[in-house]
TORSE-38012 format. One record per residue: residue in one letter; x, y, z of N, C-alpha, C in turn; residue number from 0; chain. Coordinates in pm, whole numbers, plus 50000, padded with zeros to 5 digits. Atoms other than C-alpha are relative to their C-alpha. Layout:
r,nu,nv,nw,cau,cav,caw,cu,cv,cw,k,c
A,X,Y,Z,X,Y,Z,X,Y,Z,NUM,A
...
//
This chain:
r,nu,nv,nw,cau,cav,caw,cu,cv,cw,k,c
X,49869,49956,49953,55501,02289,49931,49981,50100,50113,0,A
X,50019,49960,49869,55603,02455,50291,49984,50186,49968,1,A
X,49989,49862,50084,55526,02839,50205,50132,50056,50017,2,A
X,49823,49955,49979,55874,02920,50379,50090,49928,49881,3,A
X,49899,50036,50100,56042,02693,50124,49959,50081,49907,4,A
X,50068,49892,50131,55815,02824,49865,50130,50173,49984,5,A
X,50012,49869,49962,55954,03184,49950,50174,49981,50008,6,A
X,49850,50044,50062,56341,03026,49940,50049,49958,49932,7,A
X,49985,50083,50172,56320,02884,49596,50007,50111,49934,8,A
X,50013,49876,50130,56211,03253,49484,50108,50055,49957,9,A
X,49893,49949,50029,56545,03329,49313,49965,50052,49867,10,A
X,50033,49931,50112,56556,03585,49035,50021,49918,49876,11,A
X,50055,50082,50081,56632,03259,48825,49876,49948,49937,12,A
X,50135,50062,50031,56314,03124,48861,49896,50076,50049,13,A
X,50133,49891,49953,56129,03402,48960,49904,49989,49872,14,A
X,50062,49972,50132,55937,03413,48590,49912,49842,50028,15,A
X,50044,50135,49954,55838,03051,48722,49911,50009,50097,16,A
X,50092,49970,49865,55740,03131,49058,49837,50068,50010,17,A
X,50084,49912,50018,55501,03412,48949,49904,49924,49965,18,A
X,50113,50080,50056,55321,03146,48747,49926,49867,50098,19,A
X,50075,50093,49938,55272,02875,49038,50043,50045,50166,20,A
X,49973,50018,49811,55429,02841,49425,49997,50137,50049,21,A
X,49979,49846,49908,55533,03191,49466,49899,50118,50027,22,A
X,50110,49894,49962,55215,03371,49387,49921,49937,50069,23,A
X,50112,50047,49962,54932,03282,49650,49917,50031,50022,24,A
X,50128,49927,49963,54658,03420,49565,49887,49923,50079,25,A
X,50134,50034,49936,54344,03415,49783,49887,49936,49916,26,A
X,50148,50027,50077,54060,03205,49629,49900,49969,50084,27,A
X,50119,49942,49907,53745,03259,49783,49885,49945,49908,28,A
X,50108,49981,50073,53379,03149,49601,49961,50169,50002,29,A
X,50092,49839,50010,53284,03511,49735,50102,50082,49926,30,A
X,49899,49916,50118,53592,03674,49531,49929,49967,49851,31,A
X,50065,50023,50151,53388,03487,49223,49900,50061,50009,32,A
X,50137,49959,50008,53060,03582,49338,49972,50197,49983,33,A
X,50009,49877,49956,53107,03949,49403,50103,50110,49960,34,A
X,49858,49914,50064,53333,04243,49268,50033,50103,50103,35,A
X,49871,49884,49929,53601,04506,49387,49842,50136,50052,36,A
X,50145,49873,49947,53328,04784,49567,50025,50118,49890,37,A
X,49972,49819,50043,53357,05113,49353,50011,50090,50096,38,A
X,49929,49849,49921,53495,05432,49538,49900,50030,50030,39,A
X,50118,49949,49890,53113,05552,49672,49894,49876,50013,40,A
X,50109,50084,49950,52978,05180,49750,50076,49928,50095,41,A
X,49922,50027,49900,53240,05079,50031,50111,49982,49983,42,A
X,49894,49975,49954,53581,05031,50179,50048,49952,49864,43,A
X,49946,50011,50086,53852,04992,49896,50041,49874,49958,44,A
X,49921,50098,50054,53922,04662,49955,49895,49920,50016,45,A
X,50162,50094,49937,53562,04509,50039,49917,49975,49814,46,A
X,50066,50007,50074,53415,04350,49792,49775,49975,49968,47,A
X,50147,49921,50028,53014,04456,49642,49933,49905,49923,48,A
X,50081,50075,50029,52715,04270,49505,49892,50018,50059,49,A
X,50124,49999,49952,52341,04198,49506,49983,49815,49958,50,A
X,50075,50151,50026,52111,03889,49545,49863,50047,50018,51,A
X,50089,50013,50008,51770,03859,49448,49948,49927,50017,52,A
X,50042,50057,49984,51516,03779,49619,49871,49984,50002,53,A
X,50176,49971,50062,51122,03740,49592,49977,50065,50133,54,A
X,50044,49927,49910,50949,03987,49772,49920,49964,50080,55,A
X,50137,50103,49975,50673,03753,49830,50070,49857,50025,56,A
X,49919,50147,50004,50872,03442,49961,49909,49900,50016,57,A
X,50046,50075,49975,50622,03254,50059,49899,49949,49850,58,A
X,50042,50069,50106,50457,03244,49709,50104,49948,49890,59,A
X,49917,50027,50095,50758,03260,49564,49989,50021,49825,60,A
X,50035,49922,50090,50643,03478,49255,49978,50099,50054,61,A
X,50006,49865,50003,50611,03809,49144,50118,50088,50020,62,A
X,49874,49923,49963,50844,04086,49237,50118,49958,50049,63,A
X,49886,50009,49961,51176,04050,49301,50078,50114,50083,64,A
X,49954,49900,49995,51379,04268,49499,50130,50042,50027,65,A
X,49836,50031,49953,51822,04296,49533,49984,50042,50128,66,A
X,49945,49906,49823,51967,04301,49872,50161,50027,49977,67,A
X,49859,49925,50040,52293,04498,49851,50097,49905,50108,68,A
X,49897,50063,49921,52575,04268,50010,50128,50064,49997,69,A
X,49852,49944,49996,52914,04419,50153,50073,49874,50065,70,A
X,49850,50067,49872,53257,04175,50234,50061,50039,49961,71,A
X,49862,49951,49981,53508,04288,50385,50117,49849,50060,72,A
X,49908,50148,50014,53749,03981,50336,50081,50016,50089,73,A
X,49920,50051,49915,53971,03837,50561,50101,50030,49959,74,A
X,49911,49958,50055,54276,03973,50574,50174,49901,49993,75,A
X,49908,50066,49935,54498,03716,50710,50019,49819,49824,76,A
X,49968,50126,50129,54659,03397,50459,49904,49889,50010,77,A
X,50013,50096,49967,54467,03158,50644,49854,50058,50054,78,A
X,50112,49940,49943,54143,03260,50702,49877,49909,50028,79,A
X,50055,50092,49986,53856,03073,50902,49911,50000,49924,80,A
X,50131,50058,50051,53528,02948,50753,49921,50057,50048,81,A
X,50128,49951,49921,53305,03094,50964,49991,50166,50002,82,A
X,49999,49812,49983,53233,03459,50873,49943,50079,50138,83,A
X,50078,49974,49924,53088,03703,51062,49886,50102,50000,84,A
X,50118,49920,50039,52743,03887,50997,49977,50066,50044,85,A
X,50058,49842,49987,52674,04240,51058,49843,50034,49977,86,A
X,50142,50011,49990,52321,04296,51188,49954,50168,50038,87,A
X,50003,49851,49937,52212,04705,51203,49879,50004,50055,88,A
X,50152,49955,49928,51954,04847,51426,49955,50100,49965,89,A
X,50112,49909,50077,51697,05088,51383,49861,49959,50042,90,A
X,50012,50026,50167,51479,04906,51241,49962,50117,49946,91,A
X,50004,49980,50157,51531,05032,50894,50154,50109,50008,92,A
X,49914,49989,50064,51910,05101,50932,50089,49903,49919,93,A
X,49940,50164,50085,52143,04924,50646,50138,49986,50055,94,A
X,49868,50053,49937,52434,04748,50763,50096,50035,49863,95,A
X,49912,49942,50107,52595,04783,50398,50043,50118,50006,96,A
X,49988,49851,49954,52583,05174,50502,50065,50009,50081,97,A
X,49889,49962,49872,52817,05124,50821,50112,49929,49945,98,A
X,49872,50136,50059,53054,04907,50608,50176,50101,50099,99,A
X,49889,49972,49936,53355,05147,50685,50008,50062,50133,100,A
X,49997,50005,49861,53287,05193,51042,50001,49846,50049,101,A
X,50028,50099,49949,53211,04878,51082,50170,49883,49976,102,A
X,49868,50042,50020,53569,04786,50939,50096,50050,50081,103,A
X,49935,49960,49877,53728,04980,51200,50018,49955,50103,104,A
X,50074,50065,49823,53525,04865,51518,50063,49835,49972,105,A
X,49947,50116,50055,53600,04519,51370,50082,49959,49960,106,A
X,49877,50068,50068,53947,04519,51231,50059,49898,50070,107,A
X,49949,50114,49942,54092,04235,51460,49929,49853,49953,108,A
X,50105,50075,50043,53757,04037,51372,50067,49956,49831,109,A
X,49917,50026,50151,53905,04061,50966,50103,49930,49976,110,A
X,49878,50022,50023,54211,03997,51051,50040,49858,49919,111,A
X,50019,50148,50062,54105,03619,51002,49836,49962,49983,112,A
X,50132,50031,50016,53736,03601,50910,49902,50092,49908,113,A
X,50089,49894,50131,53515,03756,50635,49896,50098,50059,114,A
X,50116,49936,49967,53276,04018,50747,49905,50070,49913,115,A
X,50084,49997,50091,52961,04041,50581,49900,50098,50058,116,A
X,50110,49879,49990,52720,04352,50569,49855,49955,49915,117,A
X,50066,50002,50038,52386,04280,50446,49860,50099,49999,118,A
X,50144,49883,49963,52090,04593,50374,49908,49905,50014,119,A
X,50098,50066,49953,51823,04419,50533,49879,50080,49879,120,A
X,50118,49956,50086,51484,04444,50279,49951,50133,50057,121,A
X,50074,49894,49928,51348,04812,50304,50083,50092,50035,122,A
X,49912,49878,49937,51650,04982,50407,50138,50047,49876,123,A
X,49914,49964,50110,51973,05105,50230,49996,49969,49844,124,A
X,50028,50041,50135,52002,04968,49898,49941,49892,49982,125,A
X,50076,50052,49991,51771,04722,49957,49840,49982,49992,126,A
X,50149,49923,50012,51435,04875,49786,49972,50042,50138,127,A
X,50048,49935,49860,51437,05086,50060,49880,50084,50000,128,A
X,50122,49917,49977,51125,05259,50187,50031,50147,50083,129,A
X,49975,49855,49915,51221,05592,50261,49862,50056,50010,130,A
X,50098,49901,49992,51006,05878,50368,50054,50082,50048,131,A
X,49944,49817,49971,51140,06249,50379,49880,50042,50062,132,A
X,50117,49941,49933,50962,06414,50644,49987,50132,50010,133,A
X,49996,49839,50012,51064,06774,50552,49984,50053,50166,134,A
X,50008,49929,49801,51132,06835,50949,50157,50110,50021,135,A
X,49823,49898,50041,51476,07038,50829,49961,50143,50100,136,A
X,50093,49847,49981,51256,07368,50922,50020,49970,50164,137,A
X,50026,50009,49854,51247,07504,51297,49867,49978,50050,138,A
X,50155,50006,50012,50884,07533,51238,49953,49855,50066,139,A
X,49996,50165,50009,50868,07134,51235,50013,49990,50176,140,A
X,49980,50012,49825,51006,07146,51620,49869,50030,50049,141,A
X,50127,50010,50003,50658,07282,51671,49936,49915,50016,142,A
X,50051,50113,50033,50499,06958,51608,50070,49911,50019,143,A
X,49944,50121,49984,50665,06721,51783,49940,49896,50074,144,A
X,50158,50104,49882,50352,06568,51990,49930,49976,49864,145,A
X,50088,50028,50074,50210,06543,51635,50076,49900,49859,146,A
X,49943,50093,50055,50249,06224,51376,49895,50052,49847,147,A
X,49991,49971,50118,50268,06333,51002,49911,49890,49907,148,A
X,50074,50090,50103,50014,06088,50866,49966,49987,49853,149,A
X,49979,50006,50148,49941,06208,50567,50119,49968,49907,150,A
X,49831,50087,50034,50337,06196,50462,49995,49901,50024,151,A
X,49923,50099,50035,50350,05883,50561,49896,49906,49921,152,A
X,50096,50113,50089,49997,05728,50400,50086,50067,49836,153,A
X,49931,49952,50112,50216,05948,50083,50082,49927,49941,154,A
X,49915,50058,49999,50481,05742,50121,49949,49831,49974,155,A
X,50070,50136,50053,50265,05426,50127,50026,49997,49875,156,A
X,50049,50027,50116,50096,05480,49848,50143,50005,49838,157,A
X,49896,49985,50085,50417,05543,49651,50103,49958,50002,158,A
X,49919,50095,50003,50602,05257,49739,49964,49922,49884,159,A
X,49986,50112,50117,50687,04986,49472,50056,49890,50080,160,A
X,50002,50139,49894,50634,04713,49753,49867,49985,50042,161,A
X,50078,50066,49883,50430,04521,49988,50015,50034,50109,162,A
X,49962,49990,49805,50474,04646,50347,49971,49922,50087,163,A
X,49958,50124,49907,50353,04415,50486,50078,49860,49985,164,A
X,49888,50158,49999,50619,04179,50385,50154,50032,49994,165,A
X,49880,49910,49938,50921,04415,50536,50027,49959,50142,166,A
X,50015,50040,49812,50901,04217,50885,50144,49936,49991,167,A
X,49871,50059,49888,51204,04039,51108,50007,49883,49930,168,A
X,49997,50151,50027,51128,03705,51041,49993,49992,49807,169,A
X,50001,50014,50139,51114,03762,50664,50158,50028,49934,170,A
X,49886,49944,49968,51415,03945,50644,50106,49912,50037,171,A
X,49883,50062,49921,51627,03692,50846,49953,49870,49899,172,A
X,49993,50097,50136,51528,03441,50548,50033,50030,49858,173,A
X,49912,49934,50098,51665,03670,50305,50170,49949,50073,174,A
X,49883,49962,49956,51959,03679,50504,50040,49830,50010,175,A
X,49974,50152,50034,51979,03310,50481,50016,49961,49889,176,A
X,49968,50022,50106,51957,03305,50162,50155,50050,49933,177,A
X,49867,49946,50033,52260,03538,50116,50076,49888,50083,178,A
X,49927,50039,49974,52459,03337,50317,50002,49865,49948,179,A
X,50028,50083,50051,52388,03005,50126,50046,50040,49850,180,A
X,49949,49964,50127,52477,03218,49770,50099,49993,50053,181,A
X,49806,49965,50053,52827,03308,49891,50042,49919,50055,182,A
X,49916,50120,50004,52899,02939,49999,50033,49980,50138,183,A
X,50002,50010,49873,52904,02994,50375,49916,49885,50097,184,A
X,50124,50089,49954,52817,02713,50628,49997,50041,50145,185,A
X,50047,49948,49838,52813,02792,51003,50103,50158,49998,186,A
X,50012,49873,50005,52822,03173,51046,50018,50052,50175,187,A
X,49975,49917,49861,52910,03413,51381,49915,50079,49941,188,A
X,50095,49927,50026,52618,03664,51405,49984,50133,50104,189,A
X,49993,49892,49954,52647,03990,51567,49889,50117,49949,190,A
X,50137,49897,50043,52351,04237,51619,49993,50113,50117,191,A
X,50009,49920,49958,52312,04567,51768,49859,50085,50057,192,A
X,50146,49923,49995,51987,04759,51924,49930,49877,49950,193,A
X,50103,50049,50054,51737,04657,51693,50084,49875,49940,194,A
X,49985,50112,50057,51958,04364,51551,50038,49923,50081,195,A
X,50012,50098,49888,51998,04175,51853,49821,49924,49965,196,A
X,50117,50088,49976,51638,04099,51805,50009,49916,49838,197,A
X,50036,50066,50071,51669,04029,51446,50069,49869,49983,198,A
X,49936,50138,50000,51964,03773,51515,49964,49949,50086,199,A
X,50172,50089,49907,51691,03636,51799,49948,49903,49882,200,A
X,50094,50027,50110,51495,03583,51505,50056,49905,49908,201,A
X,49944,50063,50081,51764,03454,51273,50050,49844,50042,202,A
X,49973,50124,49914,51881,03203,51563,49844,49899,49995,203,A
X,50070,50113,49991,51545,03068,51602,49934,49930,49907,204,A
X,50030,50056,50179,51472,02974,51188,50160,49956,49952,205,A
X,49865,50108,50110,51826,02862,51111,50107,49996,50100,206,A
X,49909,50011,49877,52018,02832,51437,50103,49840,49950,207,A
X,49910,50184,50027,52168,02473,51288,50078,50105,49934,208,A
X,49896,49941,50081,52373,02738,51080,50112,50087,50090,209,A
X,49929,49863,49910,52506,02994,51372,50107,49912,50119,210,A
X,49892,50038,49918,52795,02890,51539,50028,50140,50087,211,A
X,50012,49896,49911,52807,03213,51761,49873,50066,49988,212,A
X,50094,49858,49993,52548,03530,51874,50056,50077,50109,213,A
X,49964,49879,49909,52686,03863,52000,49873,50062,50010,214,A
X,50116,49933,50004,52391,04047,52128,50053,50158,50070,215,A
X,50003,49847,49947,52446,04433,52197,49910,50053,50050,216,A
X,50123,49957,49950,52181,04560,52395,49884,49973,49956,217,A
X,50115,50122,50032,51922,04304,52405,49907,50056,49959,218,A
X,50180,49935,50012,51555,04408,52238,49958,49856,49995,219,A
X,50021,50139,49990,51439,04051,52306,49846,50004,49895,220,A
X,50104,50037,50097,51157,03936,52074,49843,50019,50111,221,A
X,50124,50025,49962,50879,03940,52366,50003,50173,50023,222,A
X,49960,49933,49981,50991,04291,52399,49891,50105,49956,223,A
X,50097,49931,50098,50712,04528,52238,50059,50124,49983,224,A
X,49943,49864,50025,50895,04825,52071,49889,50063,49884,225,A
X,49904,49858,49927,50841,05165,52116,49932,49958,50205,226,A
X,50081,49986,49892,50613,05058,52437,50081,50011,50092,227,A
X,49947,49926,49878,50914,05113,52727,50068,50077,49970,228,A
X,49912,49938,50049,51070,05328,52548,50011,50154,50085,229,A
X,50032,49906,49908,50938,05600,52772,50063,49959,50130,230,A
X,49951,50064,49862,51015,05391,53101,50169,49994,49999,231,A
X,49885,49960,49972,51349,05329,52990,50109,50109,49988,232,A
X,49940,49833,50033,51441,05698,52904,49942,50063,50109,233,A
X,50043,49948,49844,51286,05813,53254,50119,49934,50075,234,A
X,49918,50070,49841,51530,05525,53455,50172,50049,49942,235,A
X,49888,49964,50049,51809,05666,53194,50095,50115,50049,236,A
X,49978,49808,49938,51750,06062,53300,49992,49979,50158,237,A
X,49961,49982,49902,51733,05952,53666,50135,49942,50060,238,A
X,49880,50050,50020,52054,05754,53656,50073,50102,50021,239,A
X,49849,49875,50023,52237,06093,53498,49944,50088,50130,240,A
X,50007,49905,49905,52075,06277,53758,50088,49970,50142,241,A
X,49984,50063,49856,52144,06044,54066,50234,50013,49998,242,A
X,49855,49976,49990,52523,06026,53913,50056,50174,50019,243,A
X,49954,49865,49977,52569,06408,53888,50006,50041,50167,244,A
X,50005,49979,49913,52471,06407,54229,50111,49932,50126,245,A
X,49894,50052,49943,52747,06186,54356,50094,50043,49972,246,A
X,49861,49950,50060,53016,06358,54178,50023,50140,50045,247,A
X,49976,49854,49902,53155,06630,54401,49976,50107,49894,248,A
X,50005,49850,50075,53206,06871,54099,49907,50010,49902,249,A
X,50103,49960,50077,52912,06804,53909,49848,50075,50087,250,A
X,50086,49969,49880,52708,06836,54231,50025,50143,50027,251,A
X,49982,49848,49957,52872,07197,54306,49925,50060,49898,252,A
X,50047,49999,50150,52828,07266,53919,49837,50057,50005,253,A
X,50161,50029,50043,52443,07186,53918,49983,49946,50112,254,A
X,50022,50063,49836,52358,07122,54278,49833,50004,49947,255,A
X,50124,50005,50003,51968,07186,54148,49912,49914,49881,256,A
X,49995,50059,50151,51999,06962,53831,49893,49960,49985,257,A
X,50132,50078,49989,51712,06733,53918,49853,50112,50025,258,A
X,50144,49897,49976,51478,06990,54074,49985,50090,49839,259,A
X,50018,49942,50125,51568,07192,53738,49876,49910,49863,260,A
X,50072,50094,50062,51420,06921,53550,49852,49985,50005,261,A
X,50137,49990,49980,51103,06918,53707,49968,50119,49968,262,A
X,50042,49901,50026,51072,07250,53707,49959,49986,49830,263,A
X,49999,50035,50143,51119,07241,53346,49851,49972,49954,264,A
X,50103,50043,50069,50870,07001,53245,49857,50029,50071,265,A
X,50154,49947,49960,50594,07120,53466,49999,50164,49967,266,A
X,50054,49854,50094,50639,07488,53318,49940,49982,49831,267,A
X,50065,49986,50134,50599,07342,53003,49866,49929,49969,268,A
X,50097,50062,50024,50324,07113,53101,49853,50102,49993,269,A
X,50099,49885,49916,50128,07423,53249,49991,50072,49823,270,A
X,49998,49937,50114,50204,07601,52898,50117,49994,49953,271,A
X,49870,49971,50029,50446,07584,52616,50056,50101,49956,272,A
X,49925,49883,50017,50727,07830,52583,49975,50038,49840,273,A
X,50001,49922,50116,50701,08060,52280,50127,50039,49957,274,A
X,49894,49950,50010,51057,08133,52160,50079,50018,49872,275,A
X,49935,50009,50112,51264,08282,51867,50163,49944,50030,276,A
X,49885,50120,50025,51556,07991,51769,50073,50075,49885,277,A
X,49929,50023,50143,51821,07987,51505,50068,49843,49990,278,A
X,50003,50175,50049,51871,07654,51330,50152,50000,49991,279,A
X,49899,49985,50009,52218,07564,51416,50049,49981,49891,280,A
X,49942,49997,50074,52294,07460,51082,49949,50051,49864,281,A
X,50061,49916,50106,52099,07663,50826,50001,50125,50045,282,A
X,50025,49857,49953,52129,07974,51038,49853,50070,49961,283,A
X,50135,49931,49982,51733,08016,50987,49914,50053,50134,284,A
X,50096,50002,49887,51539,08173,51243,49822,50004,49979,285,A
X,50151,50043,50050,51185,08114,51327,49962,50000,50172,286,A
X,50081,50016,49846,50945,08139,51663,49974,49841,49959,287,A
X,50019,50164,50012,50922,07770,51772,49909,49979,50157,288,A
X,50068,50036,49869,50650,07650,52049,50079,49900,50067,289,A
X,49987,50098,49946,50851,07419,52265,49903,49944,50127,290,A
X,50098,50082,49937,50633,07183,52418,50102,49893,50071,291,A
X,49956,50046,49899,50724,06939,52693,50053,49844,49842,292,A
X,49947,50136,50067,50731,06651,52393,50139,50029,49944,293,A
X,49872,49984,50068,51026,06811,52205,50110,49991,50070,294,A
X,49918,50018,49910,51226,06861,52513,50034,49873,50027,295,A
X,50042,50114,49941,51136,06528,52621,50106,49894,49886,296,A
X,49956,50048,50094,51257,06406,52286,50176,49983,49988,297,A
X,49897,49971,49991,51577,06560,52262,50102,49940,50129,298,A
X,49917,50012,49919,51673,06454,52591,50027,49860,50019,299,A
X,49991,50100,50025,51599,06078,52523,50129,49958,49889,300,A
X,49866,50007,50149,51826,06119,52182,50128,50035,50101,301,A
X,49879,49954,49967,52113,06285,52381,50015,49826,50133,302,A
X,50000,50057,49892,52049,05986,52655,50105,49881,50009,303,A
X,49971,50119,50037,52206,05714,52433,50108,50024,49962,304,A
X,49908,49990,49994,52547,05850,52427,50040,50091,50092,305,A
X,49922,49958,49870,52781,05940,52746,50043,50116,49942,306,A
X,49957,49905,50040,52926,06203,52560,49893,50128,49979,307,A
X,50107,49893,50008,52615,06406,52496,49909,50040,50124,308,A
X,50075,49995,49865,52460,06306,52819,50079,50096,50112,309,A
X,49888,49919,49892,52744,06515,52992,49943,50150,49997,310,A
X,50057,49873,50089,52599,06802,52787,49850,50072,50059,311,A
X,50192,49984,49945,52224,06774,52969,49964,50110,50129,312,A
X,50071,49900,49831,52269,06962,53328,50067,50144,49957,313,A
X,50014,49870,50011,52379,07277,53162,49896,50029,49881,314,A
X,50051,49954,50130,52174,07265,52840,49855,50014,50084,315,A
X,50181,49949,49922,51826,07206,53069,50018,50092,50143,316,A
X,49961,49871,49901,51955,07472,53346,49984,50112,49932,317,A
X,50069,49884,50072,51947,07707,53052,49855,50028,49991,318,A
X,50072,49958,50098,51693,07594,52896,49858,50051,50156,319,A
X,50119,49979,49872,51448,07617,53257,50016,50162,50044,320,A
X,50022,49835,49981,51581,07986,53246,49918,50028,49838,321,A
X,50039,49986,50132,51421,07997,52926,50083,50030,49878,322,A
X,49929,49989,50105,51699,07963,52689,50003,49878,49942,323,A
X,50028,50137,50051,51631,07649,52442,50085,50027,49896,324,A
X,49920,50042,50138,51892,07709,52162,50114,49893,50042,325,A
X,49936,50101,50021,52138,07483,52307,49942,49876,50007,326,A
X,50059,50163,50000,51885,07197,52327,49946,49996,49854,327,A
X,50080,50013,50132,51782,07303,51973,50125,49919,49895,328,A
X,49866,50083,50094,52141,07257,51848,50057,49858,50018,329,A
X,50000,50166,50000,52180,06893,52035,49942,49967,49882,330,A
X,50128,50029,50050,51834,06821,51842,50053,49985,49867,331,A
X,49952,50049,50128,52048,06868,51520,50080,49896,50016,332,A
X,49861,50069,49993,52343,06669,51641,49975,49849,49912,333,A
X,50063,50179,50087,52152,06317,51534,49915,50008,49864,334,A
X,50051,50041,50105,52016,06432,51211,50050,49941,49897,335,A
X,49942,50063,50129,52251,06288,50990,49944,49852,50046,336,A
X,50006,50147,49930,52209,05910,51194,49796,49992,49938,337,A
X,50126,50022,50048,51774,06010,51142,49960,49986,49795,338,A
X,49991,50031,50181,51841,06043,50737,50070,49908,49968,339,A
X,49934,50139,50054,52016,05689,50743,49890,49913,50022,340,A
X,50122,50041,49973,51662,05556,50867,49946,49961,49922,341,A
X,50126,49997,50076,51432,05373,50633,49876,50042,50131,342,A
X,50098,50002,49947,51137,05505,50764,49863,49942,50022,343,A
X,50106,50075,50061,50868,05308,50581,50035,49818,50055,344,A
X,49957,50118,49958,51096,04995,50717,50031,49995,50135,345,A
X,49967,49991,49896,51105,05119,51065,49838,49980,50050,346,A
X,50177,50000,49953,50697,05154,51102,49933,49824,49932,347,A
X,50031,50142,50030,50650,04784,50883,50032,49892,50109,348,A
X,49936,50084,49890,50859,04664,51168,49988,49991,50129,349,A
X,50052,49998,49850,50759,04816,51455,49831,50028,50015,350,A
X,50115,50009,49945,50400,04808,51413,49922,49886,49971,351,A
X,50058,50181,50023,50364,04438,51287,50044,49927,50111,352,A
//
């Protein structure tokens, strides 16, 4: 029946009727069977939650098992297409289940008619994730930013309840096949960000008969070797903001020495690094901190990857080349919440296989 008639039959006669067939239409979905209502601290209110298990070891197909945490956020519309659309996070080792309600935002038009599916990639969010706390909270820690915490992380090895080496791209994107094969899905839209542009690379070229779209957000292409330009392209990033400040009448008055500041900068600190007492913008601890040319260096790469912070750079290194580094200390916090969403143990399986 036409749903408009449907919906002109509903008379408080037969309403007690209606309720039981034409007039209610509920949504039936396999993934409404497969998966339940999220609870209040595992995503959006109306997204429904679940795991699938899968062998950790696929290729023997024994032994360990391990859940991957699945988020949908259902289609909101009566008529909704077939073809979901898959949420791919970058990092590697951030979980896409973890951006669920951002990701319902950026995406609400996408819902409107199409399921959107979050999956923690193996290693990361609730996906036997491989964390590693690096206790870098301390100002002390800034200190040591030319230096790699090995022991923590052989710590972290050894006190995983995994395989690391079987936390890679291409393993991963056959999990993620598998989820989409449990909740009844057949050709899929695939959207990936940073680091998940490469893994829906990856996913396209092992099950591409399934992908009816690929959004790629800032390509990391598979021949790509990450961290290796990571330097090159955070040099052509910082001369960019420089070359633009310099075209812009009032950033140019502003900071007419922006660039030369810069150098200066890093060749005072190459010559020797500054000695200086900090306070931790958000613990209010103080502490003498050596800044060295890497920490700077660091900080100014992190601030590089959003316009909004990058605006922030020709007065924070103008200070800091007079020797004032607390406002580059307090950037330096700005991204620690985004570095504690990190598997870490799933960011080094990934980028050094």
């Amino acid at each position: 029946m036409n749903r408009l008639i449907v919906k002109a039959f509903c008379t408080p006669v037969l309403l007690a009727l209606a309720l039981a067939t034409a007039c209610s239409t509920p949504k039936t979905s396999s993934v409404h069977d497969l998966l339940e209502a999220c609870g209040s601290d595992e995503g959006p209110a109306d997204a429904l939650c679940g795991t699938l298990e899968v062998y950790e070891d696929r290729e023997a197909a024994t032994g360990r098992k391990i859940p991957l945490k699945i988020i949908v956020l259902p289609a909101l519309g009566n008529d909704p297409k077939s073809d979901p659309l898959f949420f791919l996070a970058g990092g590697p080792g951030g979980g896409a289940a973890d951006m669920a309600a951002g990701v319902k935002s950026a995406f609400a038009r996408m819902q409107s008619d199409r399921d959107i599916v979050l999956v923690d990639q193996r290693g990361t969010g609730d996906s036997n994730p491989l964390k590693c706390e690096l206790d870098e909270d301390a100002l002390e820690d800034l200190s040591k930013a030319d230096e790699m915490p090995l022991e923590k992380f052989q710590a972290c090895l050894d006190g995983y309840d995994a395989d690391a080496k079987l936390y890679t791209t291409s393993i991963a994107m056959d999990d993620l096949d598998d989820v989409r094969r449990f909740l009844g899905y057949g050709a899929i839209n695939v959207y990936g960000g940073s680091y998940g542009t490469r893994a829906a690379l990856v996913y396209l070229r092992r099950h591409g008969e399934h992908v009816r779209t690929v959004v790629l957000d800032g390509v990391a292409p598979p021949n790509m070797r990450m961290p290796l330009y990571i330097p090159r392209d955070g040099q052509r990033a910082l001369d960019l903001l420089i070359s633009d400040c310099e075209a812009d009448a009032a950033c140019r008055e502003r900071f007419p020495n922006f660039g030369r500041n810069v150098q200066s900068l890093f060749a005072r600190l190459d010559a020797k690094p500054s000695v200086v007492r900090l306070v931790h913008p958000r613990t209010g601890e103080a502490a003498e901190v050596t800044v060295k040319r890497e920490l700077v260096a660091g900080v100014i790469m992190s601030a590089l990857y959003s316009p909004l912070l990058s605006s922030l750079l020709p007065n924070l290194l103008e200070r800091a080349n007079e020797g004032d580094f607390q406002g580059l200390v307090a950037l330096a916090s700005v991204n620690e919440g985004v570095a504690e969403m990190i598997s870490q143990g799933m960011y080094y399986s990934v980028v050094c296989a």
